[in-house]
C-alpha positions in Angstrom: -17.1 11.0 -3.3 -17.1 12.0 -6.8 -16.1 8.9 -8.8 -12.9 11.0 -10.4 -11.3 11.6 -7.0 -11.4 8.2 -5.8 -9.7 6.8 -9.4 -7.2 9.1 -8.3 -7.0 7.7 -4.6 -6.7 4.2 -6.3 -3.7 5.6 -8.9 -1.8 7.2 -6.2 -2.1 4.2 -3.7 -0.8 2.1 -7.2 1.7 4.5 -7.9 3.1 3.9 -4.2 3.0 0.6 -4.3 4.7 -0.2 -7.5 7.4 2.4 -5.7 8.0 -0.1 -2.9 8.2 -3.1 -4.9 10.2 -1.4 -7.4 12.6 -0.6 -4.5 12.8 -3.1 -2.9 13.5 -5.1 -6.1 16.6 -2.9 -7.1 18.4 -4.0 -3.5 17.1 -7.3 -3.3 17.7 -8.0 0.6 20.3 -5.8 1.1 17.0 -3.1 1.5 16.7 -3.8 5.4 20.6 -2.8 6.2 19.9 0.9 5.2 17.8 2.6 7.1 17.4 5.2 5.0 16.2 2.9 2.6 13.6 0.8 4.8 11.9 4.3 6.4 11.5 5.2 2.5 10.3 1.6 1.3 8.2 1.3 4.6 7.1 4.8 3.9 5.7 4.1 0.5 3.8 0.9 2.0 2.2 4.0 4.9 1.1 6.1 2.1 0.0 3.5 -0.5 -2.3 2.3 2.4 -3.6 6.3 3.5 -4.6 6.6 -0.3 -6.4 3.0 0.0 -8.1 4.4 3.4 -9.7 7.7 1.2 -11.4 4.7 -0.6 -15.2 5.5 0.9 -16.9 2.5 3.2 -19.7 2.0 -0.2 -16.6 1.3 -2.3 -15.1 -1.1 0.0 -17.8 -2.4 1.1 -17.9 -3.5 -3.0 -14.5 -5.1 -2.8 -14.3 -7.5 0.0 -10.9 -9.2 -1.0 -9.4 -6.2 -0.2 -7.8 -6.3 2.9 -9.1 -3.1 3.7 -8.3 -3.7 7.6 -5.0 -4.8 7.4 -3.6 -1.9 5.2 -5.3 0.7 8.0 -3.1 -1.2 10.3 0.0 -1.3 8.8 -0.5 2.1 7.8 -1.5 3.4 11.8 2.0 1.1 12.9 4.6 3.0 10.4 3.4 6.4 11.5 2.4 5.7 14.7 4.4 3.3 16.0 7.1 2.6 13.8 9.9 1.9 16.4 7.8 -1.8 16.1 8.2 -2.3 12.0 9.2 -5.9 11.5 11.4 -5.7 8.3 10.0 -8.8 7.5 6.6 -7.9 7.9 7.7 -5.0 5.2 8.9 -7.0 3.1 6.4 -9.5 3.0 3.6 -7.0 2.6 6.1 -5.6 -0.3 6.6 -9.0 -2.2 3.2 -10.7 -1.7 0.6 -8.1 -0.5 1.4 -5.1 -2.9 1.5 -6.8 -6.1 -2.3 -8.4 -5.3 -2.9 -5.2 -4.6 -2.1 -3.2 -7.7 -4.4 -6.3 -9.0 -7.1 -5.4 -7.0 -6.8 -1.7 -7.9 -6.8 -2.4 -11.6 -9.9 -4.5 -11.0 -11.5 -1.6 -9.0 -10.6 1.1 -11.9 -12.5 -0.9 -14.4 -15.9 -0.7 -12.6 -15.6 2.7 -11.2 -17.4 5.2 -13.0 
C-alpha cells in the first residue's frame, strides 16, 4: 500500500478516536443513558478501529504495541454483534485505549514514508 494512503488510514482512525474521547468527555458519564449517544460514541470506536484494520500486516507487524487484535475485535462486536456492547467496555477503551492510541498513531506517522 502506497505509503500516502496508509498516513491517511492512520489520520482517519485518529480523527475517530479523538471524536470518541471528545464525546465522551463533553457528557462525562451521563454518555451511557442516551442511546443515541453511546451507538455514536461506540460507533466512532468501530470505525477508528476499521481504519486501524486497513493498516497492512508489514506495518503492523512494525508496531507490535499496537493492539492490533483487540481493535479487530471490538470493531467485529459493534457491527456485528452489538446487542453485547458493555458500556463499560466502551468507555474504558474510550478513556484508556484511545488516547494510547492517537500516541501510537503519532509514533507511526513519523516513520512512515
Amino acid at each position: 500500500m502506497d505509503p500516502d494512503r496508509i498516513r491517511w488510514h492512520l489520520a482517519r482512525a485518529k480523527q475517530n478516536a479523538q471524536a470518541a474521547i471528545d464525546g465522551r468527555a463533553r457528557l462525562g458519564k451521563a454518555w451511557a443513558d442516551d442511546p443515541v449517544t453511546m451507538a455514536g460514541i461506540t460507533k466512532l470506536v468501530e470505525v477508528a478501529a476499521e481504519y486501524m484494520g486497513k493498516i497492512p500486516l508489514e506495518v503492523q507487524a512494525k508496531h507490535p504495541k499496537v493492539l492490533w487484535k483487540v481493535m479487530a475485535d471490538m470493531r467485529n462486536l459493534s457491527s456485528h454483534e452489538y446487542h453485547r456492547i458493555d458500556p463499560e467496555i466502551v468507555e474504558n477503551t474510550v478513556i484508556v485505549d484511545l488516547p494510547e492510541l492517537i500516541t501510537q498513531i503519532d509514533q507511526m506517522l513519523t516513520v512512515i514514508h
